[in-house]
C-alpha positions as CSV (number, residue, x, y, z in Angstrom):
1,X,193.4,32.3,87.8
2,X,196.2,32.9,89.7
3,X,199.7,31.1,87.9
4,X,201.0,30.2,90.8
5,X,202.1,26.9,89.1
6,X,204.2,28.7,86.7
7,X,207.4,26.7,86.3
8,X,206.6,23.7,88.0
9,X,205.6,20.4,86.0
10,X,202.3,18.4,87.6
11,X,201.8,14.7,86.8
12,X,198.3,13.2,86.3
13,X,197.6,9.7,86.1
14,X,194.1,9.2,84.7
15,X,194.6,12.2,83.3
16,X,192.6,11.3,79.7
17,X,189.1,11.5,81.1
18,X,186.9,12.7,84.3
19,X,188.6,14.1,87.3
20,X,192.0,13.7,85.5
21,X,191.2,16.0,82.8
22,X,189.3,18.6,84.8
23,X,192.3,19.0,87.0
24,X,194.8,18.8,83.6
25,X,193.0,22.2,82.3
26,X,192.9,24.0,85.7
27,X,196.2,23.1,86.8
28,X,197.5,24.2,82.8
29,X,195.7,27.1,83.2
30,X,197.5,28.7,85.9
31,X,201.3,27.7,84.6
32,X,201.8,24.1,85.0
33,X,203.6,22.1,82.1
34,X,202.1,18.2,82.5
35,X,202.4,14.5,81.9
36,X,199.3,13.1,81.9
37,X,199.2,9.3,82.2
38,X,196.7,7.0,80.9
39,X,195.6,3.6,79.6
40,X,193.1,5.1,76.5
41,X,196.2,6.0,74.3
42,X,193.1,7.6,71.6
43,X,191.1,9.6,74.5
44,X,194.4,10.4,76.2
45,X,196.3,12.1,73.3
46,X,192.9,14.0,72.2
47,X,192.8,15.4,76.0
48,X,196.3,16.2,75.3
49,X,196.2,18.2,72.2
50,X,192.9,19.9,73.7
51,X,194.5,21.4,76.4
52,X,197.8,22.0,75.0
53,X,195.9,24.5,72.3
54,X,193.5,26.1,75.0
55,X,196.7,26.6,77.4
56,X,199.4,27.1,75.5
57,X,201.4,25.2,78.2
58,X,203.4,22.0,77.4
59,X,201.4,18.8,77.6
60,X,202.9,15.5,77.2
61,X,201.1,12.4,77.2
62,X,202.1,8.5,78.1
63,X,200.2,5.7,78.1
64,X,201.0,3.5,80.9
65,X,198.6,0.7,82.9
66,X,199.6,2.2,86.6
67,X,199.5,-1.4,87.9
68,X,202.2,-3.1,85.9
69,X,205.9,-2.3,87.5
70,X,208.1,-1.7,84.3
71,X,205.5,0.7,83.0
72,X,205.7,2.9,86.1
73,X,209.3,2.8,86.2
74,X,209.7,3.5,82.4
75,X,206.8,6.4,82.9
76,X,208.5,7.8,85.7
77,X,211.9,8.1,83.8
78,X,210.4,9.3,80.8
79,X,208.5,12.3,83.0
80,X,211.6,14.0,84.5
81,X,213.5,13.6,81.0
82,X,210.7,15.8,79.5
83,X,209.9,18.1,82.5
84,X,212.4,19.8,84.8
85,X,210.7,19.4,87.4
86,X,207.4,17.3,89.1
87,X,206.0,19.5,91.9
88,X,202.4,18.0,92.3
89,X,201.7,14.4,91.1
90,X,197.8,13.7,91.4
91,X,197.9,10.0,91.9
92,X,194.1,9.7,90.3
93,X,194.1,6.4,87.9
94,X,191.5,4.0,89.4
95,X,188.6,1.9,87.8
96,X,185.5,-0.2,89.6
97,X,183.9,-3.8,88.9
98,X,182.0,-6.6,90.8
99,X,179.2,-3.9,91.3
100,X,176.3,-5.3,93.5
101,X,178.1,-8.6,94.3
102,X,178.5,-9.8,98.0
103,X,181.9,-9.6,98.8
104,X,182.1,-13.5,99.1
105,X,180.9,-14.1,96.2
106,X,183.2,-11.4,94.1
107,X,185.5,-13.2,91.7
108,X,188.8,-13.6,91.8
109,X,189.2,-11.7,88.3
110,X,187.2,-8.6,89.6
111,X,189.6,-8.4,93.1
112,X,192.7,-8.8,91.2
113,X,191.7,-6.0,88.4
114,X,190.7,-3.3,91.4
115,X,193.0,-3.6,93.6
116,X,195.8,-3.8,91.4
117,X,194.8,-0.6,89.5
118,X,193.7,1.2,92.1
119,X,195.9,-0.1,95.2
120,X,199.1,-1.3,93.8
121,X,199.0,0.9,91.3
122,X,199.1,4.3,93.3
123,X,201.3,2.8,95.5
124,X,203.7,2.3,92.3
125,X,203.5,5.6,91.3
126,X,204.3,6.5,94.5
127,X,207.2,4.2,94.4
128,X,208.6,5.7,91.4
129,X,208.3,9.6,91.3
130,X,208.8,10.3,95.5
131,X,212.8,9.9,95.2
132,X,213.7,12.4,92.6
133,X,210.4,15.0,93.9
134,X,212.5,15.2,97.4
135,X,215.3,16.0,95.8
136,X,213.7,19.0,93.7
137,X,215.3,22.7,94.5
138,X,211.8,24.0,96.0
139,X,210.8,26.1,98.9
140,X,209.5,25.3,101.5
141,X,207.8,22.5,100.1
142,X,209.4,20.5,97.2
143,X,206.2,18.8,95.8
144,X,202.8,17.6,96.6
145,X,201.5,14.6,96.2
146,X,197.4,14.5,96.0
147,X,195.4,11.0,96.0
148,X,192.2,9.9,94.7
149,X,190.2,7.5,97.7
150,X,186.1,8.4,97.5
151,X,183.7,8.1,100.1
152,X,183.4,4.4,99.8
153,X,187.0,4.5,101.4
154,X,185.4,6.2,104.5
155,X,182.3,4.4,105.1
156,X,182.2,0.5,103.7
157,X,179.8,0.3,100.8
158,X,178.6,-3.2,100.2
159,X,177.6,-2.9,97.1
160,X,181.2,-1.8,96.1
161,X,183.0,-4.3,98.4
162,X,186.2,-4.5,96.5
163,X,186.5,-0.6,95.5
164,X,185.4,0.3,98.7
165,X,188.3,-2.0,100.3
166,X,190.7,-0.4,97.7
167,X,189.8,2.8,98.6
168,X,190.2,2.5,102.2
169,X,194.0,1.3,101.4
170,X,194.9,4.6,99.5
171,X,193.5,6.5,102.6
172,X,196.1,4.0,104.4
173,X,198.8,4.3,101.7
174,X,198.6,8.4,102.1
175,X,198.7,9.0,105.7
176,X,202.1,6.4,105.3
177,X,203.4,8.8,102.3
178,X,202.4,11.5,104.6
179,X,204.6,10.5,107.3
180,X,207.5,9.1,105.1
181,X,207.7,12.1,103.0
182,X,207.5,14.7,106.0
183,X,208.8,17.9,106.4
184,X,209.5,18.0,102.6
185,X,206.8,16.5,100.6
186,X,203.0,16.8,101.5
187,X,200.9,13.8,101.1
188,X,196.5,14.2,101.1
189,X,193.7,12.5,99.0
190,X,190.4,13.9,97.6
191,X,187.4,11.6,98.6
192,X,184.4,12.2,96.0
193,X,181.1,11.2,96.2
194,X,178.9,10.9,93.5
195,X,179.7,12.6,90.2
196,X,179.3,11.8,87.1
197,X,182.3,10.3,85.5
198,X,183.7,6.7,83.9
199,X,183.0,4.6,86.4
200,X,179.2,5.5,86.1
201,X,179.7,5.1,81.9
202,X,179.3,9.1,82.4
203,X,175.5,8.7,82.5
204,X,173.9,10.5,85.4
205,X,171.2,8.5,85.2
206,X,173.1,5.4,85.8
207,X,175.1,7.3,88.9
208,X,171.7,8.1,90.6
209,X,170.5,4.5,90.2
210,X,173.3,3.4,92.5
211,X,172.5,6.3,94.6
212,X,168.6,4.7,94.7
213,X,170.3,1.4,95.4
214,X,172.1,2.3,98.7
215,X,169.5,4.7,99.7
216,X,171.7,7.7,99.6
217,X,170.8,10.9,100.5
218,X,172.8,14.5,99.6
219,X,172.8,17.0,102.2
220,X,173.2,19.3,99.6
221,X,170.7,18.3,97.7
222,X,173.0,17.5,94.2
223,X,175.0,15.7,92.7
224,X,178.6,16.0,92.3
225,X,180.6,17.6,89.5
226,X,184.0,17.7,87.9
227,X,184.3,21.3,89.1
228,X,183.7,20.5,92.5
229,X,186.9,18.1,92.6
230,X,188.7,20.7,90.6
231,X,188.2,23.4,93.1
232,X,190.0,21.3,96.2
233,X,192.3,20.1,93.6
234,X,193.4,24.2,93.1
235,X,194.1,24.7,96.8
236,X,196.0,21.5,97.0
237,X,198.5,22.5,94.5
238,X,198.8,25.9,95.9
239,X,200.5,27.1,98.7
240,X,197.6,28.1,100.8
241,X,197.6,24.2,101.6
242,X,201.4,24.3,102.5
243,X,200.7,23.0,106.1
244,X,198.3,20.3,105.3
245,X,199.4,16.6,104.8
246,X,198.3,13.5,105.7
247,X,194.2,14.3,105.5
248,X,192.0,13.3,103.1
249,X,189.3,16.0,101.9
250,X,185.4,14.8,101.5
251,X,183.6,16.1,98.4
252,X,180.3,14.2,98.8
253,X,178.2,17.4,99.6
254,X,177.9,16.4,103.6
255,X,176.6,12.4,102.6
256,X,179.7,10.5,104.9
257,X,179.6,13.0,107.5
258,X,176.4,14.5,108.0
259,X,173.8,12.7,105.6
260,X,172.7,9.3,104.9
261,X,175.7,6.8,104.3
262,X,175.8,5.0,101.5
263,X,176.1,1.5,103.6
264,X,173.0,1.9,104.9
265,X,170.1,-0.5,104.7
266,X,167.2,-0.3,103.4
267,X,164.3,0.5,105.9
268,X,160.9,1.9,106.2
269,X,162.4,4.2,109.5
């Protein structure tokens, strides 16, 4: 519970729900003022006020679709007018459709809405924040920037064709930031596996039926939790990770590397 965040502003985009808010609470609770950025203007103003009375730290909350321009510009602006400073921006927002279909057969409706949100729309946040972060009076580093990819982003899951392509473009999009934004800014991404969180309707059972689907098996022998992400998300922000950028950090308990993946067919072997 160190506060080694004390004095420096983090921004959170998904930040109403899931990983988002896990990370909100952890990063408030060791000194960090926020934004938080969301679509759900109801479930992102109650995560708000939640943490805001648990912490005691400053919490402000917009609601912004992370794939339109103007709203990322506007957010952007807004977010240094009410915070000194933005030393870690966890570029998180993302969502998932077209689950199941064959990736010739997805509709032009489900691409658009993925790809834009979670694509385009970390790329835009990106676009927005990085100038006035490298500018910021830090030492040695003068922000972070963390993104969300998952392990569909590693290993092609056909029965996520369009997420999985998304997510394999914010691995791209990092390592890019990552070598832009060098020696000043770092730039890495979290890649989950399966936890229980919105894009499953937060029903376990409904996570472990896509699990059953792609015949995935967990190392580990679990599933995934918020705290899990939260943990790598602590040693991000801090400065023990100071001379990391440019990698992306599995949290799948050993499925992409050393279990089953989840592209695998189905077989009696």
């Amino acid at each position: 519970m160190e506060r080694f965040l004390e004095g420096k502003g983090c921004l959170i985009t998904g930040g109403a729900s899931g990983f988002g808010r896990g990370v909100a609470s952890a990063f408030a609770e060791r000194g960090a003022d926020l934004i938080l950025v969301d679509i759900n203007e109801e479930l992102l103003h109650e995560t708000s006020k939640n943490i805001e009375k648990e912490t005691k730290q400053k919490i402000v909350p917009i609601v912004c679709d992370v794939s339109d321009a103007k709203q990322v510009k506007q957010m952007a602006e807004q977010a240094f007018s009410e915070l000194d400073n933005i030393y870690v921006l966890f570029n998180n927002a993302g969502t998932g459709a077209a689950y199941g279909v064959d990736i010739l057969k997805v509709g032009e409706k489900a691409w658009d809405l993925t790809m834009n949100v979670n694509l385009r729309g970390q790329w835009l946040i990106d676009k927005y924040m990085w100038r006035k972060m490298s500018r910021q009076k830090f030492d040695p580093l003068r922000g972070k920037i963390i993104h969300t990819t998952s392990i569909a982003g590693r290993v092609v899951d056909p029965l996520i064709p369009v997420y999985s392509i998304s997510k394999i473009g914010v691995i791209a999009l990092m390592q890019l930031v990552a070598k832009s934004l060098a020696p000043y800014i770092t730039s890495n991404a979290i890649a989950p596996g399966f936890h229980v969180t919105g894009i499953y309707g937060n029903k376990e059972d409904i996570m472990i039926q896509t699990m059953k689907d792609g015949n995935v098996k967990t190392p580990l022998n679990r599933i995934g939790t918020i705290e899990d992400v939260v943990d790598i998300m602590i040693f991000l922000a801090s400065p023990r990770s100071d001379f990391i950028t440019g990698h992306t950090f599995p949290i799948d308990g050993g499925i992409v590397d050393v279990g089953v993946p989840p592209n695998i067919l189905k077989s009696d072997i």
